[in-house]
C-alpha positions, 0 to 999 in steps of 0.5 A, a space after each residue: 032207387 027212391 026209399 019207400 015211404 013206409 020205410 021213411 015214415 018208420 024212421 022218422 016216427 023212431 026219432 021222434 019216439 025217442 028221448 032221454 029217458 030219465 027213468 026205466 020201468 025196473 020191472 021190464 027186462 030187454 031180450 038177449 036178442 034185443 040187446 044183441 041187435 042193438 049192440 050189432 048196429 054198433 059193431 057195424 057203425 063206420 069209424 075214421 079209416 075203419 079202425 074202430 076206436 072203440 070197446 062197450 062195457 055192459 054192466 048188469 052186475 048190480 054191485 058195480 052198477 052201485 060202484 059207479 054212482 058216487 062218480 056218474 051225477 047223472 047215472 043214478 036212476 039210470 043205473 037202477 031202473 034200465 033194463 042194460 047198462 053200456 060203457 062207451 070206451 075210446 081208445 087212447 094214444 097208444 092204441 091209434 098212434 099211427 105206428 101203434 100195434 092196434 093199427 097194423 093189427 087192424 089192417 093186417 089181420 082184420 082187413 088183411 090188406 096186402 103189403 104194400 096197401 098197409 105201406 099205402 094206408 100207413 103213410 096216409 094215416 100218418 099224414 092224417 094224424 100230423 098234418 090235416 088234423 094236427 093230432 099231436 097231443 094224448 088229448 087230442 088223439 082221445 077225442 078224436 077216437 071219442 068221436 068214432 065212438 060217438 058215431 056208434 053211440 048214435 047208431 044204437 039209440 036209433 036201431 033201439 027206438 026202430 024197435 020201441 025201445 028206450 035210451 039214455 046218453 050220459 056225459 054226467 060223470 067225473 071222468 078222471 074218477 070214472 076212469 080210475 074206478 074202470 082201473 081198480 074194480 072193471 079191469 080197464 087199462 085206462 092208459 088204452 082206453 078213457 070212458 066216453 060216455 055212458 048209455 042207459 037202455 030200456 023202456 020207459 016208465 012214463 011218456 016225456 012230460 014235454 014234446 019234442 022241440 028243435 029248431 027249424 029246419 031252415 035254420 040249421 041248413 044252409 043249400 050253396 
């Protein structure tokens, strides 16, 4: 069955509304339903084998929104003017491993896979992990779950501009200093999880000064 064109011309006018909202209008303040609705279309991204990598902080408290300047270069204005405030937590090795408690707990108590489906999807996992994508490392385990959050991350900058709303994706911190202020002031078990990125919503508190710009299409798609 063919989309209707409303519904087309919605979501294409949606990417082209948004951008990286460098500066929020302080004064406005996103509804609980809102966020919610934004954080649900995180909650139902899809992930690697589906077992979601991933845990979001939303940070309101303003005194640790201050905490997190000295280590965010590129958070600053964000953190003073966007209405919410999220951490995008990945999970480290000891939580995907494929032999980790977080993976059985996965598949035997959230997807309540029958035995011997769990044995099926436990060699497969692990075959995954060693062999096709050589996930040997603490690193490389971190980025491949980064990559699971970031999918979430992009699901949610779009459902909020669907409704008018404004984001900004962050990669501008010290990631190990980061990491140890989540440890000492947010609670985090940073030897479960490391800070992906970092995501400002709001809206807007003027028009991008530029249009939008990318390359063609023919020059980033090839048909075979």
């Amino acid at each position: 069955m063919e989309t209707p064109n409303n519904a087309k011309t919605d979501i294409i006018n949606a990417f082209n509304f948004r951008h990286a909202c460098k500066e929020f209008d302080a004064t406005k303040t996103l509804s609980d339903d809102n966020i919610n609705f934004i954080l649900k279309t995180a909650q139902l991204s899809p992930s690697s084998f589906g077992f979601e990598p991933w845990h979001f902080v939303v940070v309101q408290d303003k005194a640790l929104r201050e905490l997190l300047k000295p280590v965010a270069w590129g958070a600053p204005l964000k953190l003073d003017t966007a209405s919410h405030f999220v951490l995008g937590l990945s999970m480290k090795a000891p939580m995907v491993k494929h032999d980790a408690d977080y993976i059985m707990h996965m598949m035997k108590d959230v997807k309540q896979f029958p035995e011997d489906v769990i044995e099926m999807y436990s060699t497969f996992y692990r075959e995954f992990q060693e062999r096709d994508f050589d996930l040997d490392t603490d690193k490389k385990l971190f980025d491949w779950s980064s990559k699971q959050t970031y999918i979430a991350l992009a699901n949610m900058m779009t459902s909020a501009a669907l409704i008018g709303i404004d984001s900004c994706p962050i990669e501008g911190f010290h990631q190990e200093k980061a990491e140890a202020l989540l440890q000492d002031k947010f609670n985090i078990d940073t030897n479960k999880y490391g800070l992906s990125f970092m995501v400002a919503f709001g809206h807007r508190k003027a028009d991008p000064e530029h249009p939008k710009s990318r390359r063609d299409l023919n020059d980033i798609i090839t048909w075979k």
